[in-house]
C-alpha positions in Angstrom: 15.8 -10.4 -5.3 12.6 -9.3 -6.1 10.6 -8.5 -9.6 9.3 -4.6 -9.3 6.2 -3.6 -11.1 5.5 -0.4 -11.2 1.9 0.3 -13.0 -1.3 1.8 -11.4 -3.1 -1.1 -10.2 -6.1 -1.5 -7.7 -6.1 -4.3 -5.3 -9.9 -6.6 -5.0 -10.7 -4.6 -1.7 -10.6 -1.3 -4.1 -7.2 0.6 -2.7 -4.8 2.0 -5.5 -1.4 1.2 -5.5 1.6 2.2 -8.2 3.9 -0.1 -7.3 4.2 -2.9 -5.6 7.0 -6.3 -5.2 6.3 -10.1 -5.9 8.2 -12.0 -4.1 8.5 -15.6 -5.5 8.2 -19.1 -4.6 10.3 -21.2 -6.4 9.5 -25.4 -7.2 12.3 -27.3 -8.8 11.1 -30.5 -8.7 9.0 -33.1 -11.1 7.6 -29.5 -12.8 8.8 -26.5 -12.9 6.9 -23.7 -11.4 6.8 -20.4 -9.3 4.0 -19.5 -7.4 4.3 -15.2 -6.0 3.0 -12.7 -3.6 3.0 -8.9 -4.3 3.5 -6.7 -1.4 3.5 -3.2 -1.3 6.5 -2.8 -0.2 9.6 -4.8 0.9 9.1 -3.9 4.2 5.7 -5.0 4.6 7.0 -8.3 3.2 10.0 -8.8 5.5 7.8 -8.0 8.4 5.3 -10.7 7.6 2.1 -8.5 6.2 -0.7 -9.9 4.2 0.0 -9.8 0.3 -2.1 -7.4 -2.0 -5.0 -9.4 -3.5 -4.5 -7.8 -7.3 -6.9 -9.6 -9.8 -4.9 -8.7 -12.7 -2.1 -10.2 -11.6 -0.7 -13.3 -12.3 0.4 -15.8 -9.4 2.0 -19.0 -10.7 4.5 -19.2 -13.8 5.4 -22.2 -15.6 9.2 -22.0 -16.1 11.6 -23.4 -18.3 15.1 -24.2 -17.3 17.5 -25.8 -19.3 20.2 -27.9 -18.0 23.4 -24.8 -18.4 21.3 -22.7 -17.0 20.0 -24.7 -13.6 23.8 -25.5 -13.3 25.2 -21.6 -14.8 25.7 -19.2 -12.2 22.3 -17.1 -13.3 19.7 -19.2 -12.6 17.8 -16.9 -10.7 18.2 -13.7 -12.9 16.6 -16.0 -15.4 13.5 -17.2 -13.8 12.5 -13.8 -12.7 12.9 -12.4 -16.0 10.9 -15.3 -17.3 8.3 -14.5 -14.4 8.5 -10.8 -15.7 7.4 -12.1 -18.9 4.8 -13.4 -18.2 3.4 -10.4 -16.1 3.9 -7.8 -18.2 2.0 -10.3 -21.1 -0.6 -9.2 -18.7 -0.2 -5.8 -17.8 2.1 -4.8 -20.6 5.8 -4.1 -21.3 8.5 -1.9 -19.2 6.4 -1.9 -16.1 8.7 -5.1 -14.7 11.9 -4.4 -13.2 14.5 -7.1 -11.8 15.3 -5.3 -7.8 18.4 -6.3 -4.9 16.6 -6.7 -1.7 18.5 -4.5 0.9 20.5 -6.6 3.7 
């Protein structure tokens, strides 16, 4: 599972890019946080490349999780639509999009 975002964006080394994935880190522990890379594609993540350095960007979210959902059977729909909230507060709405990674 990945979080999409698909907006013209230009990384801090000045290449353009219309997409790209972020790829989360998630903390569950005394906090609640998760820190994310974006990649340009999956394949550059699953095969180890460096992540896009994109200013605009956001790379940690604070989460909330309550405890039916930490125990529900979504709790991972529902922090990356709560990390998607907080990137397109940045970038602005509709240019998020919940994806499957392939097997």
């Amino acid at each position: 599972m990945a979080i999409k975002v698909t907006k013209d964006l230009v990384t801090s080394e000045g290449f353009a890019v219309s997409e790209c994935f972020c790829f989360l880190s998630i903390y569950l522990t005394n906090g609640t946080w998760s820190n994310c890379a974006y990649y340009k594609s999956e394949a550059d993540y699953e095969t180890g490349k460096q992540p896009l350095n994109i200013q605009e960007l956001p790379t940690r979210f604070d989460l909330t999780i309550s405890a039916e959902t930490f125990w529900g059977t979504e709790l991972a729909t529902d922090i990356h639509n709560q990390c998607i909230t907080q990137i397109e507060a940045v970038i602005g709405t509709g240019t998020c999009e919940i994806v499957t990674l392939e097997p």
